[in-house]
ZASEFI-401921 format. One record per residue: x, y, z of N, C-alpha, C, O in turn. Coordinates in steps of 0.2 Angstrom, whole numbers, plus 5000, padded with zeros to 4 digits. Example, Ala and Ser with C-alpha at 12.3 -4.5 7.8 and 13.67 -1.06 7.14 Angstrom:
506649725039506249785039506649845039507149835042 506449895035506849955036506450005039506750065040 
END
This chain:
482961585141482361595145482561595152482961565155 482261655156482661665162481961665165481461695162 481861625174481461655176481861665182482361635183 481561735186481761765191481261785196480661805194 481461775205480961765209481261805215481261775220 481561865216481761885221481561835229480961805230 481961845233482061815239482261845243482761865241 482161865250482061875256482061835261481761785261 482661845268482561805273482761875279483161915280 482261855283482661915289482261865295481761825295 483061885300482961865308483461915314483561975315 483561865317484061905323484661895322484961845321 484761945321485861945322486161905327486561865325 486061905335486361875337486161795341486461765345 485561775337485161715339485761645338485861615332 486161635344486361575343486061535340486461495338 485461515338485361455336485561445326485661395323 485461525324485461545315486261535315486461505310 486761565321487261605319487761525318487861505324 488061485312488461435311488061385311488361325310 487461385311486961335311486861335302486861395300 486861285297486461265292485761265292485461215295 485361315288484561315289484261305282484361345277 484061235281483661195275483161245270482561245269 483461265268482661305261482661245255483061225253 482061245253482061195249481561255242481161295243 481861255237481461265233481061255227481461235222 480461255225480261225221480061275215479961335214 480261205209480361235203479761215199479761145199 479261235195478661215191478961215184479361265183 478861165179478761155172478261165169477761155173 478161185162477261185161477261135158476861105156 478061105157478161065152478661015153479161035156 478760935151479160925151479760925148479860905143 480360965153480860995146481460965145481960985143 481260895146481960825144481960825138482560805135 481360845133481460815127481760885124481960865118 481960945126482360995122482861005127483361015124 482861005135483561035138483760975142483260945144 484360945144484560905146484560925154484260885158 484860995158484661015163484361105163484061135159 484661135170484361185170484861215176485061165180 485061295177485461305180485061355185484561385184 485361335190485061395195485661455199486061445204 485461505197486061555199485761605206485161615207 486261635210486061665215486261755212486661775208 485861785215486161875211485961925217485361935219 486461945220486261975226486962035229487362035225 487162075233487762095235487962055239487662025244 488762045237488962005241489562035245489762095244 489761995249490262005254490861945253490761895249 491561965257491861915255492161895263492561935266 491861825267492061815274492261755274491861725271 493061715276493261695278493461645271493261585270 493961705266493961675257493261665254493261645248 492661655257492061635251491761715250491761765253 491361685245490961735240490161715245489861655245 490061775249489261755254488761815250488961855245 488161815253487661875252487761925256488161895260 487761975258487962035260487362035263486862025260 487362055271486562075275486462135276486962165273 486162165277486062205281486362265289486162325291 486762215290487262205294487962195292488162135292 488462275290489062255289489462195289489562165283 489662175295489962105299489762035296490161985297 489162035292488661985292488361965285487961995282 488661905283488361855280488061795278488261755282 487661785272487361715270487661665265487561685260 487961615267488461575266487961525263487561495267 487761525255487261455252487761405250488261415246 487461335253487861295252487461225247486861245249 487361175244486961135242486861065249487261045253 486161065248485861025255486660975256487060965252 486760945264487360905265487860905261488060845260 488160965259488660995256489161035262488961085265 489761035263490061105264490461145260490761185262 490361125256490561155249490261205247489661195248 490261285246489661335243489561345238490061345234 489161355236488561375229489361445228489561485232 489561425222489861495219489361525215489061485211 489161585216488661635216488461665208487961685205 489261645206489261675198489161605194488961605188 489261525198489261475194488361425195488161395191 488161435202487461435201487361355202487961335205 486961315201486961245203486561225198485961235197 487261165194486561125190485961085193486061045198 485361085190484661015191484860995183485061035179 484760935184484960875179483860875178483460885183 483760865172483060875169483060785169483460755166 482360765171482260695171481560685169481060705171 481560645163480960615159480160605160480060555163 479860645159479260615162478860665168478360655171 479560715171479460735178479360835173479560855168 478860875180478660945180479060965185479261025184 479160945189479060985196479860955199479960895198 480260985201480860995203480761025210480361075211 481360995214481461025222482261045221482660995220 482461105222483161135222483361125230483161175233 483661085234483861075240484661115242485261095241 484261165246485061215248484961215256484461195260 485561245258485561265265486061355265486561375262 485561385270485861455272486161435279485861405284 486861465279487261485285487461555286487661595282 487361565292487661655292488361625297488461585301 488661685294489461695294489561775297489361835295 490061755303490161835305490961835303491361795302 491061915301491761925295492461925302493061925300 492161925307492361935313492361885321492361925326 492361805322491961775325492061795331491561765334 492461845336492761875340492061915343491761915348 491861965336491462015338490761995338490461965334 490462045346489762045345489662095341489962145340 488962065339488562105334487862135339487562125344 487962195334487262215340486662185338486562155333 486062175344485762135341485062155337484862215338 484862125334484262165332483962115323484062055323 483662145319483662125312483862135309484162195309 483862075303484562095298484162065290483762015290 484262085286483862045280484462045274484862095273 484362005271484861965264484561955258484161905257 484661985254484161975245484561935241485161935241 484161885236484361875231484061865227483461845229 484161875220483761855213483961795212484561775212 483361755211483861665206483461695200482961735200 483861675197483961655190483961585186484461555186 483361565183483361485181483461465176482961475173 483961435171484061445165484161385162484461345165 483761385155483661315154484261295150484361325145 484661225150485361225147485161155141485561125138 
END
């Protein structure tokens, strides 16, 4: 069972405040059902083009030079892209909060970018384990 929810984020290229800064997306995930009693958790995968800046695997922008580095909330650790983030399924509960943060990543930290808008896609992928 896969559900799938494309995603969007677009802003400024050069806004000191995005660029190295971790910015909180919280996502929420609905049950119709409680699924402790058949799956123990559920996998959340990211599917997007990526780039590769500074050895990690990021989302690819819009902007050559420019990417989005997912990491899990208070982590500096990144979401590997192809391995996704387990949610542990708990008894009794529907509704799940997936807690990440986005950082953008210049491949170059030398170089200005020009300034302007940039947008970043991804598909998740939610699958019940």
């Amino acid at each position: 069972l896969h559900l799938v929810m494309p995603t969007e984020v677009t802003t400024r290229a050069n806004d000191d405040y995005t660029l190295g800064a971790a910015t909180p997306i919280n996502i929420p995930i609905h049950c119709e059902w409680d699924i402790s009693d058949t799956y123990t958790s559920m996998k959340l995968y990211f599917q997007g083009n990526t780039t590769t800046i500074n050895n990690q695997q990021v989302l690819q922008t819009s902007i050559p030079d420019l990417g989005v580095r997912l990491q899990p909330s208070g982590s500096i650790v990144p979401i590997s892209l192809s391995e996704g983030i387990t949610v542990q399924s708990v008894p009794g509960h529907t509704d799940y909060t997936v807690k990440i943060e986005a950082q953008l990543l210049k491949k170059d930290p030398y170089k200005i970018l020009t300034e302007g808008d940039y947008s970043a896609s991804a598909t998740m992928i939610l699958e019940y384990q």
